[in-house]
Backbone and ligand atoms as CSV (ligand in chain L), in Angstrom:
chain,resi,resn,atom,element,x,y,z
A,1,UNK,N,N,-58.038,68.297,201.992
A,1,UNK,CA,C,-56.618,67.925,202.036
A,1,UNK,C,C,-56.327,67.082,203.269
A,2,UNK,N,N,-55.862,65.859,203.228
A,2,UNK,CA,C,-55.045,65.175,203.976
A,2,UNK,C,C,-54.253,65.653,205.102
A,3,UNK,N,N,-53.518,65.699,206.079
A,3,UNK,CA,C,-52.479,66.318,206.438
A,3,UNK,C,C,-51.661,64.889,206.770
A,4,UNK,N,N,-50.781,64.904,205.635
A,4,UNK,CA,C,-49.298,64.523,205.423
A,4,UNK,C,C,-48.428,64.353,205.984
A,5,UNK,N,N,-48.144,65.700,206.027
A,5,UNK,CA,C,-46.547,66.333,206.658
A,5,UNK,C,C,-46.664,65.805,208.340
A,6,UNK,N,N,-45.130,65.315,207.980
A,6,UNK,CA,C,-44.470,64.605,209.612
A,6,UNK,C,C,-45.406,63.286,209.782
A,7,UNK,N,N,-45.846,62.856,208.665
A,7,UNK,CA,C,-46.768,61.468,209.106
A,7,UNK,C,C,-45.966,60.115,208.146
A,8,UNK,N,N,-45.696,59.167,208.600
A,8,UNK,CA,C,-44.622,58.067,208.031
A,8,UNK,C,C,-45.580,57.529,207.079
A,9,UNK,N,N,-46.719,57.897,206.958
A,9,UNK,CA,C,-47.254,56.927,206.336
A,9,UNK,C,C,-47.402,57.438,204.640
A,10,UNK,N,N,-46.792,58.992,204.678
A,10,UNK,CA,C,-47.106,59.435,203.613
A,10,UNK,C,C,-45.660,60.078,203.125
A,11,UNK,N,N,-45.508,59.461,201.264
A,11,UNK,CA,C,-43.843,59.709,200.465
A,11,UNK,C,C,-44.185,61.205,200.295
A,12,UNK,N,N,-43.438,61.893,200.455
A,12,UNK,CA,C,-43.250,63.485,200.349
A,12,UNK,C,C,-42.576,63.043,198.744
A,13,UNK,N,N,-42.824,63.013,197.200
A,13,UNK,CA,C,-42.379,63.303,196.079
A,13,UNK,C,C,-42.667,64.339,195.462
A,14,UNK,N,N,-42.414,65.791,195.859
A,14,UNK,CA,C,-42.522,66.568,195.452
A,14,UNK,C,C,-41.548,67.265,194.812
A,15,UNK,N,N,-40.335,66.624,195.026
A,15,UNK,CA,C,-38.854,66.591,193.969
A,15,UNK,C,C,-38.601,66.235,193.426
A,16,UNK,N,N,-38.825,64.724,193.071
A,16,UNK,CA,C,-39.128,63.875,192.393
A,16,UNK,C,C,-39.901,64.533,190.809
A,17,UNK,N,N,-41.006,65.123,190.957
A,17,UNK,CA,C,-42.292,65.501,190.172
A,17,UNK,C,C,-41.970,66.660,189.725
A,18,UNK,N,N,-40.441,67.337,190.029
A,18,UNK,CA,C,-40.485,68.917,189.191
A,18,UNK,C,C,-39.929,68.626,187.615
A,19,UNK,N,N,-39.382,67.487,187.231
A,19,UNK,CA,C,-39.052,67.113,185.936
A,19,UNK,C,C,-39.138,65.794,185.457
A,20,UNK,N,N,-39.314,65.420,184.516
A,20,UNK,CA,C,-39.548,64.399,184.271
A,20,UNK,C,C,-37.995,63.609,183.655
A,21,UNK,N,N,-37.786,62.606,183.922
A,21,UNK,CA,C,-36.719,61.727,183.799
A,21,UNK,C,C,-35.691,61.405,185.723
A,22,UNK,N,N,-36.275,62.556,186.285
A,22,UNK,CA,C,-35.809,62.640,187.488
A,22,UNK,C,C,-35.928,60.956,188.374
A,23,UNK,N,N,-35.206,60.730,189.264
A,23,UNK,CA,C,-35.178,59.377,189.365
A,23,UNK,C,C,-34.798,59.437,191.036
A,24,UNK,N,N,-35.274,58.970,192.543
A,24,UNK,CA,C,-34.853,59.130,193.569
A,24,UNK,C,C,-35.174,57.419,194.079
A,25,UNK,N,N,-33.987,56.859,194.841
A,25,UNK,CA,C,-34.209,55.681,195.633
A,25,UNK,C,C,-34.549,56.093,196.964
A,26,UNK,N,N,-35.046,55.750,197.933
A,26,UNK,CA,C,-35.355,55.489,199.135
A,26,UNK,C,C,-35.952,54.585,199.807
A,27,UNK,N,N,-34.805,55.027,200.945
A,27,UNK,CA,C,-34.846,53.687,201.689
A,27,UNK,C,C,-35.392,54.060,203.071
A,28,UNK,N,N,-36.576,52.927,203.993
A,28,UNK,CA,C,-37.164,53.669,205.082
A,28,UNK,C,C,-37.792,52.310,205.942
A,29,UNK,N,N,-38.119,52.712,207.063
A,29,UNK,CA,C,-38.609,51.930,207.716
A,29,UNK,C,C,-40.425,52.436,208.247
A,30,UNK,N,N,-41.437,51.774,208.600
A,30,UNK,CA,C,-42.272,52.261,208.936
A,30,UNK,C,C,-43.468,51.239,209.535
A,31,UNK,N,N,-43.499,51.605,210.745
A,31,UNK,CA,C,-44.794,50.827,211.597
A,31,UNK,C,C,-45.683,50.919,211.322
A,32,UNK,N,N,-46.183,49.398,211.187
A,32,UNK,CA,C,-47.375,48.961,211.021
A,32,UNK,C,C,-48.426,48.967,212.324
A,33,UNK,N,N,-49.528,50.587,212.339
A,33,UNK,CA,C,-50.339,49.959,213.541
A,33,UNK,C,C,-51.588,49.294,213.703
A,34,UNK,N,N,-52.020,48.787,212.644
A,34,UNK,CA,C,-52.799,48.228,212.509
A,34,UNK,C,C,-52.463,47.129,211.790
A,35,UNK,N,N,-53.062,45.417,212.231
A,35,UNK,CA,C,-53.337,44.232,211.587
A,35,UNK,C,C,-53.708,44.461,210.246
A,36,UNK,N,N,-52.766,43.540,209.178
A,36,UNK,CA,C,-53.449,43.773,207.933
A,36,UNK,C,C,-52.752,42.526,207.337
A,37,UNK,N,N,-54.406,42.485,206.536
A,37,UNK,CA,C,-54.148,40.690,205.777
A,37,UNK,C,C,-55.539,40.089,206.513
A,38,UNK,N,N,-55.745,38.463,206.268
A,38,UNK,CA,C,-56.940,38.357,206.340
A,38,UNK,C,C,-56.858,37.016,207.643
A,39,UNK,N,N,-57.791,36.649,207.603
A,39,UNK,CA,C,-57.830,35.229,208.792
A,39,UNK,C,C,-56.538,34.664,209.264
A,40,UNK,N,N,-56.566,34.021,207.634
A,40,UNK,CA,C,-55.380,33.031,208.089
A,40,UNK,C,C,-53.849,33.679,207.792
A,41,UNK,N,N,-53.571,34.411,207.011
A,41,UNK,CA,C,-52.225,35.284,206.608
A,41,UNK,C,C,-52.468,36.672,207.103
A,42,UNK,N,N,-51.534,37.470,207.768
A,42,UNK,CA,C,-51.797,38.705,207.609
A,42,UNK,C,C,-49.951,39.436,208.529
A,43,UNK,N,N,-49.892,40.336,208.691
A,43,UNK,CA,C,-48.979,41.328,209.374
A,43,UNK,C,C,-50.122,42.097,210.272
A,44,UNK,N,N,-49.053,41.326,212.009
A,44,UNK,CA,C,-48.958,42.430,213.057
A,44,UNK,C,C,-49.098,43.806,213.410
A,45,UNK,N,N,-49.889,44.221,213.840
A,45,UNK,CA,C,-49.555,45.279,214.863
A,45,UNK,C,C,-48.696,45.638,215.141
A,46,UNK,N,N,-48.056,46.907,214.793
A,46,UNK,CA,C,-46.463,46.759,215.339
A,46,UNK,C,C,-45.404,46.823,214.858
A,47,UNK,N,N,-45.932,45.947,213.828
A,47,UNK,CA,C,-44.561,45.270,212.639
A,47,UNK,C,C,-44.176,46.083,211.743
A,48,UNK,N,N,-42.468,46.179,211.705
A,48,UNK,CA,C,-42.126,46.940,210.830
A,48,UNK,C,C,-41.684,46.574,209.151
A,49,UNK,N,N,-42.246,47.623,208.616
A,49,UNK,CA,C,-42.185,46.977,206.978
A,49,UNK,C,C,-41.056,48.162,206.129
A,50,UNK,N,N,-39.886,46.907,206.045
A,50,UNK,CA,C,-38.557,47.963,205.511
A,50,UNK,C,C,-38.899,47.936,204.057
A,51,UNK,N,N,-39.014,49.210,203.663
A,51,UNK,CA,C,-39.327,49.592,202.245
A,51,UNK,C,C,-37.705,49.962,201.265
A,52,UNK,N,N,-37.715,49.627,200.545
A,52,UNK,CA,C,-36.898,50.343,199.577
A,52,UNK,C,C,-37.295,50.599,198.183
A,53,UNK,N,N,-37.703,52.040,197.962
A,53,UNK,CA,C,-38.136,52.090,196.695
A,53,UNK,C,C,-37.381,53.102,195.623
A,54,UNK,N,N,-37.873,52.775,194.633
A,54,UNK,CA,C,-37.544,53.759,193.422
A,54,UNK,C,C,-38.145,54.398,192.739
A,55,UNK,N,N,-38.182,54.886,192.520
A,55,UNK,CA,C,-39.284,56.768,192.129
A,55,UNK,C,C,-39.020,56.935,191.084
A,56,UNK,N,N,-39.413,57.218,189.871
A,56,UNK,CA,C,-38.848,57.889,188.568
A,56,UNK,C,C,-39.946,58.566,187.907
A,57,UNK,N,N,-39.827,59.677,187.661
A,57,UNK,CA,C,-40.845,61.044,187.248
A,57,UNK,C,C,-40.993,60.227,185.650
A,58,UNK,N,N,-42.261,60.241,185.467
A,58,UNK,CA,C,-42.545,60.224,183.654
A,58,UNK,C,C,-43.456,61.529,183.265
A,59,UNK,N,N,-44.160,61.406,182.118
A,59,UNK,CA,C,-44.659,62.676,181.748
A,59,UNK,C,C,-45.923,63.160,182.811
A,60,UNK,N,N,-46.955,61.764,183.087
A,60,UNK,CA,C,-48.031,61.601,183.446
A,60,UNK,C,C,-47.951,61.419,185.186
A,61,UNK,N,N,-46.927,61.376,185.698
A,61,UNK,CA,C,-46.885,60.607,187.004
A,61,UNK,C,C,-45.482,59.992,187.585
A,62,UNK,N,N,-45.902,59.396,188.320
A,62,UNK,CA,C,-44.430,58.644,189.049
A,62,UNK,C,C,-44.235,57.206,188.982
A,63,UNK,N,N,-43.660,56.739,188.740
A,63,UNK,CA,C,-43.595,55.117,188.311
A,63,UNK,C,C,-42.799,54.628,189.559
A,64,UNK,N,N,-43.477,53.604,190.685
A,64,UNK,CA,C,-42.622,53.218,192.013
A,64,UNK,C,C,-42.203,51.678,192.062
A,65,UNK,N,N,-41.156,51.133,191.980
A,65,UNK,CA,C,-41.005,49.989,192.298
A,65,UNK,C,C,-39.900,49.652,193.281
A,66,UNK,N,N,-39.478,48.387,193.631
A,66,UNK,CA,C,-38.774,48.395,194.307
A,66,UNK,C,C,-39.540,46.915,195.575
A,67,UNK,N,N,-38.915,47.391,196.676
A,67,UNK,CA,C,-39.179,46.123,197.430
A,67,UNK,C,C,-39.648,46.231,199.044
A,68,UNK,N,N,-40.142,45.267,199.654
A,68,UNK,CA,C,-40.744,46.088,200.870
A,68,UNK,C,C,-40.886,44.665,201.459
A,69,UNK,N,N,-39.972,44.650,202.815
A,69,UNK,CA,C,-39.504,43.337,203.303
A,69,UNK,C,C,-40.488,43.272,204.947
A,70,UNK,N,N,-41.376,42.563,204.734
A,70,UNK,CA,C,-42.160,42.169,206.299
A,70,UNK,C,C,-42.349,40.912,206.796
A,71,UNK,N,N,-42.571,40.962,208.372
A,71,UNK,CA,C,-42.666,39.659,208.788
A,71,UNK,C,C,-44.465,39.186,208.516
A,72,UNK,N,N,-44.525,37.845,207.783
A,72,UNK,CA,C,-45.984,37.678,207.563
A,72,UNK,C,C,-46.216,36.279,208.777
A,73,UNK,N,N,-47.463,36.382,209.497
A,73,UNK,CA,C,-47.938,35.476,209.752
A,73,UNK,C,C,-48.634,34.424,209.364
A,74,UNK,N,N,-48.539,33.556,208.975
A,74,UNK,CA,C,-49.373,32.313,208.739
A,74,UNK,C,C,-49.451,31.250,209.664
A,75,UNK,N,N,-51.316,30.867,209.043
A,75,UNK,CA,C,-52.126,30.195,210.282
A,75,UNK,C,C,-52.070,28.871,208.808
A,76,UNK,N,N,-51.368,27.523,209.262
A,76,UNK,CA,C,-51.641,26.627,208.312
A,76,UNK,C,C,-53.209,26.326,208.077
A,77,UNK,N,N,-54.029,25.954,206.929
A,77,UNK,CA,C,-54.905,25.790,206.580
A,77,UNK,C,C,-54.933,24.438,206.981
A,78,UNK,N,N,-54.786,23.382,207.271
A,78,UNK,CA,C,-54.790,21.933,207.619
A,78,UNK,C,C,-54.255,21.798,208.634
A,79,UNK,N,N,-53.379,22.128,209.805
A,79,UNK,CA,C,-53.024,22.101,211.103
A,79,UNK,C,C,-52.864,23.003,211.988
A,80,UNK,N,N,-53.510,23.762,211.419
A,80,UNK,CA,C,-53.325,25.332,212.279
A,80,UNK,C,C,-52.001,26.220,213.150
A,81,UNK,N,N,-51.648,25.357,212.011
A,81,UNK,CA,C,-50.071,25.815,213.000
A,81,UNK,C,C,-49.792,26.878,212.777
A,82,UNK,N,N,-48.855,27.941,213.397
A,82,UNK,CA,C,-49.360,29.624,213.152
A,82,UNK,C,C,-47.243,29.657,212.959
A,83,UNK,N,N,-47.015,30.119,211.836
A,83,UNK,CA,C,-45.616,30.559,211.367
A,83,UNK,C,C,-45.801,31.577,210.984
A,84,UNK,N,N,-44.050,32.514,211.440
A,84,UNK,CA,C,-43.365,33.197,211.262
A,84,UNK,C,C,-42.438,33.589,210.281
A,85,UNK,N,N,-42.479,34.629,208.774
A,85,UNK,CA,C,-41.280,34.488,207.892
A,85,UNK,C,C,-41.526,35.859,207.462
A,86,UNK,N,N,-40.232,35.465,207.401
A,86,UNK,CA,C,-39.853,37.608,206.622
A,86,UNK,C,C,-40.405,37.375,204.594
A,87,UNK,N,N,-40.986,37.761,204.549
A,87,UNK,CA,C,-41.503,37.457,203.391
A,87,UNK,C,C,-40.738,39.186,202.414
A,88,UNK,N,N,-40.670,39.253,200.989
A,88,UNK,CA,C,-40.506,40.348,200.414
A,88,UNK,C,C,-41.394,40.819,199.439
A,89,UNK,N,N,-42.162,41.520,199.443
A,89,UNK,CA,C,-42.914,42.339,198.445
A,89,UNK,C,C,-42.468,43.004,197.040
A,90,UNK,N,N,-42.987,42.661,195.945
A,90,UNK,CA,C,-42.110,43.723,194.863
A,90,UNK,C,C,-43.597,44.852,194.101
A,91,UNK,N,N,-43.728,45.753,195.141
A,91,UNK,CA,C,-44.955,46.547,194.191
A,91,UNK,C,C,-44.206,47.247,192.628
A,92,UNK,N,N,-45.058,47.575,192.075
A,92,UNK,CA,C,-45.283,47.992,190.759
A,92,UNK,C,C,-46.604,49.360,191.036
A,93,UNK,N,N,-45.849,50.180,190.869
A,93,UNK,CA,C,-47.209,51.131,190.787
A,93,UNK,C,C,-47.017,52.452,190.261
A,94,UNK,N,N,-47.917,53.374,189.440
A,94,UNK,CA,C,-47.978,54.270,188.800
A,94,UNK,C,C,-49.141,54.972,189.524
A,95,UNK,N,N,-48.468,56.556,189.495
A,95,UNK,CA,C,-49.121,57.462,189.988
A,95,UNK,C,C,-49.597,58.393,189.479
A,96,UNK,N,N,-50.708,58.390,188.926
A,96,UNK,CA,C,-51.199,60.260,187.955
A,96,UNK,C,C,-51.020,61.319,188.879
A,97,UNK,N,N,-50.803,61.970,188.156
A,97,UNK,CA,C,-50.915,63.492,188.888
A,97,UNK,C,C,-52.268,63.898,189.151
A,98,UNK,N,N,-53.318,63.404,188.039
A,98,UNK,CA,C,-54.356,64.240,188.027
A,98,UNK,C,C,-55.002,63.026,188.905
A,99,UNK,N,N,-55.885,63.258,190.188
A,99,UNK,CA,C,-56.706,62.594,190.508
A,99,UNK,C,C,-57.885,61.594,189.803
A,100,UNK,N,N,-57.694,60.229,190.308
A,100,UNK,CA,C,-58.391,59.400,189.081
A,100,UNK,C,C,-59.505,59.822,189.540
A,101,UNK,N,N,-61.095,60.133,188.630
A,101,UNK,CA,C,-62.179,59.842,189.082
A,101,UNK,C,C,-62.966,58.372,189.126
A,102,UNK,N,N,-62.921,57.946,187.909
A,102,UNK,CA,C,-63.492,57.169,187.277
A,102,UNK,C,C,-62.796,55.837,188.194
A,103,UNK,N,N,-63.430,55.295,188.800
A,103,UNK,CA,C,-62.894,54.020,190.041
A,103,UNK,C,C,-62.606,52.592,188.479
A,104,UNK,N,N,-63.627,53.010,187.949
A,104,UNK,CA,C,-64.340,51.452,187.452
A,104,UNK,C,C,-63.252,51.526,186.143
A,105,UNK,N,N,-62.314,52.574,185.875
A,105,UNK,CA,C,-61.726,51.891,184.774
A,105,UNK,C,C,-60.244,52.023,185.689
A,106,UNK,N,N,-59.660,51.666,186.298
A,106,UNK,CA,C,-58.651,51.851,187.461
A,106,UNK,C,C,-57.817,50.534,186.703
A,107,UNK,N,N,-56.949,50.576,186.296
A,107,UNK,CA,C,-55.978,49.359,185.981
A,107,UNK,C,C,-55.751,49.053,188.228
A,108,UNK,N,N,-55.472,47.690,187.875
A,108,UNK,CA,C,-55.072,47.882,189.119
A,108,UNK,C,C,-53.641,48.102,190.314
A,109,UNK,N,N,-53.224,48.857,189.357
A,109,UNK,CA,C,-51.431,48.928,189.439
A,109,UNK,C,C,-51.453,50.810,189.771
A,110,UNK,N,N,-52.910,51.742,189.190
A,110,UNK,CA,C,-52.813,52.668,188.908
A,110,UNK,C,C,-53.160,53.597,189.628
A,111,UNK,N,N,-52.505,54.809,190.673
A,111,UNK,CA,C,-52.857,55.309,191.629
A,111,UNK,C,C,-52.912,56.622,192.053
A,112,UNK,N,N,-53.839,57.468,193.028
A,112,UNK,CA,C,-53.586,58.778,192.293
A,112,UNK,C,C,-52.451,59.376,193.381
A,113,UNK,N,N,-51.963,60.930,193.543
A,113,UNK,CA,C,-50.942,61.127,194.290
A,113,UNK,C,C,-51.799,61.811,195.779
A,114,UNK,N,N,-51.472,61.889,196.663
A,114,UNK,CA,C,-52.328,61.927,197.964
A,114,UNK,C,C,-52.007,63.735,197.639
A,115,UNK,N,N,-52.500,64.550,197.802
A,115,UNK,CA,C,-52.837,65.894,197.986
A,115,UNK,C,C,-51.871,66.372,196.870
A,116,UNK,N,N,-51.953,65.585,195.360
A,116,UNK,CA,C,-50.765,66.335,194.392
A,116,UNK,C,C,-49.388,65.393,194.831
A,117,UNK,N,N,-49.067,65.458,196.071
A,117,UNK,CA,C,-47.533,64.897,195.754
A,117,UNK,C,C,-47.100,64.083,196.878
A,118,UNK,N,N,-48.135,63.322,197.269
A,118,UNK,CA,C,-47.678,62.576,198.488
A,118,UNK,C,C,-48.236,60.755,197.973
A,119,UNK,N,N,-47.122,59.655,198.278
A,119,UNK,CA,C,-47.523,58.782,198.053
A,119,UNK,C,C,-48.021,57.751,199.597
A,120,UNK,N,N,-49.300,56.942,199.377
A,120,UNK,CA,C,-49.682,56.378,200.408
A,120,UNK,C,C,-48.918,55.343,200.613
A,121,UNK,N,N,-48.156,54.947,201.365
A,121,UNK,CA,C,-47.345,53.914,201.465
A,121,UNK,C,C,-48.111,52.412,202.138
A,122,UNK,N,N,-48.884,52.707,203.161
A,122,UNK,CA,C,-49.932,51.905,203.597
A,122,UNK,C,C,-51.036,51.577,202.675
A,123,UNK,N,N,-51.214,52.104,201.727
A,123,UNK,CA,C,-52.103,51.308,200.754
A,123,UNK,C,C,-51.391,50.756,199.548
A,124,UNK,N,N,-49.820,51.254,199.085
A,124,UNK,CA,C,-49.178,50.349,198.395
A,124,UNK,C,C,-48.992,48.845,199.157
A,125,UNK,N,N,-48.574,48.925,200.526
A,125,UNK,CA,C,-47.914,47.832,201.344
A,125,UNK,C,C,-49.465,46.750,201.128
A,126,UNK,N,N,-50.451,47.515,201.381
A,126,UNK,CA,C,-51.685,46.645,201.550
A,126,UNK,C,C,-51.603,45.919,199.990
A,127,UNK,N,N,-51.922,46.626,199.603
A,127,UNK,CA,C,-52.069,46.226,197.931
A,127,UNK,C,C,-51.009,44.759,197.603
A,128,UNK,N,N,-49.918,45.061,197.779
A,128,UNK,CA,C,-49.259,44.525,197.399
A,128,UNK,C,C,-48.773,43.003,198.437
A,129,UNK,N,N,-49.262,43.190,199.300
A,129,UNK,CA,C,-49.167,42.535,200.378
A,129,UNK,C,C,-50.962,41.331,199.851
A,130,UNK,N,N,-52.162,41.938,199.637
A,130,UNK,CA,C,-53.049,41.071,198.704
A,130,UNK,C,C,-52.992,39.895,198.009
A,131,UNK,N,N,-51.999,40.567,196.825
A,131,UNK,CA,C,-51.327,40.137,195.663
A,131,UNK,C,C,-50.879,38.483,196.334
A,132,UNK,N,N,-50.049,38.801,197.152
A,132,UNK,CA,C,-49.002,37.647,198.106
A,132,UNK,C,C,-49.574,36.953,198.662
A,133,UNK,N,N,-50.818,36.852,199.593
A,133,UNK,CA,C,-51.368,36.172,200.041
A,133,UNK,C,C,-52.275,35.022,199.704
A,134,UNK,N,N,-51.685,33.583,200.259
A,134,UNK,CA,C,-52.475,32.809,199.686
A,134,UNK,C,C,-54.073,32.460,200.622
A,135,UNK,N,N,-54.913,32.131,199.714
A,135,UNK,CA,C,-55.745,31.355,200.097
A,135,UNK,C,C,-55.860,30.878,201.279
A,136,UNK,N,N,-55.533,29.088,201.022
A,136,UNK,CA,C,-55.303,27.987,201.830
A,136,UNK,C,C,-53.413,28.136,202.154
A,137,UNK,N,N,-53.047,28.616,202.837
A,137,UNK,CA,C,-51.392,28.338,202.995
A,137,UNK,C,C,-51.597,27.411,203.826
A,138,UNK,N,N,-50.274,26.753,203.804
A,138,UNK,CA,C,-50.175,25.634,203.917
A,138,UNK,C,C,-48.417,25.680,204.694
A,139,UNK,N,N,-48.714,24.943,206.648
A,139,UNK,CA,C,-47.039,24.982,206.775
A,139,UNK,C,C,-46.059,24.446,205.869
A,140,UNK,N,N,-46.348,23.185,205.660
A,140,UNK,CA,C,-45.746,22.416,204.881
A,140,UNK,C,C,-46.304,21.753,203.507
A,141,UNK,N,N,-45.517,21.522,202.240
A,141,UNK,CA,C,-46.555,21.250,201.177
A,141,UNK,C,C,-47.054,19.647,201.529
A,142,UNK,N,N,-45.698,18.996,202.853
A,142,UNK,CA,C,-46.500,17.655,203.366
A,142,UNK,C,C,-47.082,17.717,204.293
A,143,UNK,N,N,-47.604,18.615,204.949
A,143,UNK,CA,C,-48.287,18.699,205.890
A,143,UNK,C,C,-49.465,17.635,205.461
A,144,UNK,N,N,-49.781,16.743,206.302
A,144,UNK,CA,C,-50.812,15.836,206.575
A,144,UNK,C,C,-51.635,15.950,207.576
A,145,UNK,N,N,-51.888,16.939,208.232
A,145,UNK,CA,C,-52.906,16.935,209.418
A,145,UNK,C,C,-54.488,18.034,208.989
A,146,UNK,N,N,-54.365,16.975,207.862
A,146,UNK,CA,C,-55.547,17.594,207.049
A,146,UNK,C,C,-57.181,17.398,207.901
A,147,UNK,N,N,-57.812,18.740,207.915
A,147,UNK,CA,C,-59.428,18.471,208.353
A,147,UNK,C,C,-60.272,17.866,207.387
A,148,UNK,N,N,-60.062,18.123,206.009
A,148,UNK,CA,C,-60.584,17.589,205.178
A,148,UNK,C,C,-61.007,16.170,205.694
A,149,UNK,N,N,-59.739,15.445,205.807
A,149,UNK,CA,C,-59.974,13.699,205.766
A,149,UNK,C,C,-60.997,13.570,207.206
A,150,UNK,N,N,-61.059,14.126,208.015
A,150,UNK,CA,C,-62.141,13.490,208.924
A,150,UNK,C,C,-63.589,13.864,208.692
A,151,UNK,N,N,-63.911,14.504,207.442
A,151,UNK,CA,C,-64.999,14.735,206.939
A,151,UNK,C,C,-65.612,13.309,206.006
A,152,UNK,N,N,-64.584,12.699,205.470
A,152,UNK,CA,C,-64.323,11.463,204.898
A,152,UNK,C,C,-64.672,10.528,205.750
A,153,UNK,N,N,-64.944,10.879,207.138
A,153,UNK,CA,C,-65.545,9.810,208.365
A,153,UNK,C,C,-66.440,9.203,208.022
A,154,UNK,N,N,-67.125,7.963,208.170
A,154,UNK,CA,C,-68.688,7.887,207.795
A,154,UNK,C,C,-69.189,8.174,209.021
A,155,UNK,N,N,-68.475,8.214,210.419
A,155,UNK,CA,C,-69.219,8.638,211.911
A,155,UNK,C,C,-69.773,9.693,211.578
A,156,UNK,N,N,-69.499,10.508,210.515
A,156,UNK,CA,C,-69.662,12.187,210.282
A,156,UNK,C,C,-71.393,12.467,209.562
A,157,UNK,N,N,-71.808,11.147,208.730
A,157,UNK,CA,C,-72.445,10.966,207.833
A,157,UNK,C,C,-74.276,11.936,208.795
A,158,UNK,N,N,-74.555,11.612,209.986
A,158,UNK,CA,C,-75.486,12.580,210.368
A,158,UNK,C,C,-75.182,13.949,210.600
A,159,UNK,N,N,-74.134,14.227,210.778
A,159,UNK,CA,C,-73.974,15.588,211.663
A,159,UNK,C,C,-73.683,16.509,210.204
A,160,UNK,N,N,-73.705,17.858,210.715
A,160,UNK,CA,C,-73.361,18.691,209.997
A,160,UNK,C,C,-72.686,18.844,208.849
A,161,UNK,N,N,-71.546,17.925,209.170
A,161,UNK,CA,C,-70.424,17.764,208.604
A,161,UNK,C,C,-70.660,16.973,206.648
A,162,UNK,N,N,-71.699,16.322,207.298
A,162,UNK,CA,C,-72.186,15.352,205.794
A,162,UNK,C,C,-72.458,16.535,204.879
A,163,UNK,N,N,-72.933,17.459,205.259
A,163,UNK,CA,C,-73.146,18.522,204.493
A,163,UNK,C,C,-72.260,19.197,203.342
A,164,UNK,N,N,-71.153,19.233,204.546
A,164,UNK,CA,C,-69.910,19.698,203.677
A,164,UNK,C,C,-69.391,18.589,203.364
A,165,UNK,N,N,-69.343,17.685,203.369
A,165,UNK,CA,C,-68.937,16.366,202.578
A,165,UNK,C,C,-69.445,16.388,200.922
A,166,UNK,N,N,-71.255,16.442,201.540
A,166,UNK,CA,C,-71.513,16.609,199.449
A,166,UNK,C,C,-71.792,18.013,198.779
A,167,UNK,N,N,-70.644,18.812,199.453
A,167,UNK,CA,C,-70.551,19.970,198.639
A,167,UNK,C,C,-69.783,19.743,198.329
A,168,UNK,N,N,-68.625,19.228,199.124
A,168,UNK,CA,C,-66.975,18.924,198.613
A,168,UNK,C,C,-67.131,17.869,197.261
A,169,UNK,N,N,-67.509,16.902,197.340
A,169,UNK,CA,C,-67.633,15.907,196.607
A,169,UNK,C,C,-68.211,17.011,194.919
A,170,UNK,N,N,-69.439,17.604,195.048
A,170,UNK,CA,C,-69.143,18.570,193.842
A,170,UNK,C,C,-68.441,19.348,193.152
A,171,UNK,N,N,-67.691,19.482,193.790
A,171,UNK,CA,C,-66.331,20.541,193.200
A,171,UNK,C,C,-65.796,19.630,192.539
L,1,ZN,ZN,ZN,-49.750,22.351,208.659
């Protein structure tokens, strides 16, 4: 067993789960202490991610949606310019009661409840925070201070760089 209780990171729905049709909103705030997201996109240390969700008991589980508002960092992919925006999340997620075993048939929306009746909120935020993240982001869609084009150099044609020139050229 986990220990839960008095920890932000974990939904106490254990009221929620005594009937089914039962339905609870909540609304919460909760620090992020660890970096999450990848190179170039991700959320701070620190950063707080205002959740508001909605809970509704079905036969099998808890059905959560709702919205979850954080500040994301982005590192532009072509000028490296590093921005700031409150971005909003909309997870979708279903919770069995019964612990999933089976990983490999996992819809990926589908989740189990942390000790019976606790939901992970840090692995919805992650999850869903995935989903959102692009690739190559980009500050601007005109951003022109592309690395690409100085690969297009022919000065480039000995060095390393030619390399990734005729890989690019295959795609
Ligand atoms: Zn840029």
């Amino acid at each position: 067993m986990k220990n839960c209780e008095n920890n932000p990171q974990y939904l106490n729905v254990f009221d929620i789960l005594k009937r089914t049709g039962l339905r609870g909103e909540f609304s919460f705030k909760f620090h992020i202490t660890g970096f999450l997201g990848t190179e170039m996109e991700g959320i701070a240390a620190g950063e707080v991610a205002e959740f508001k969700l909605v809970l509704a008991s079905v036969s099998d589980g808890v059905y959560l949606s709702g919205t979850i508002l954080v500040n994301l960092t982005t590192t532009c992919s072509r000028c490296l310019k590093t921005q700031n925006r409150r971005i909003e999340l909309r997870p979708q997620a279903f919770y069995l009661h019964e612990t999933v075993v089976d990983e490999e048939n996992l819809d990926e929306n589908l989740y189990s409840l942390v000790n019976g009746h606790y939901i992970d909120l840090l692995e919805i935020l992650r999850d869903s925070l995935f989903e959102k993240l692009e690739f190559n982001p980009v500050c601007d869609a005109n951003c022109t201070n592309q690395f690409l084009e100085t690969l297009e150099d022919d000065a480039y044609e000995d060095s390393p760089f030619a390399e990734l020139r005729a890989l690019k050229e295959k795609l």
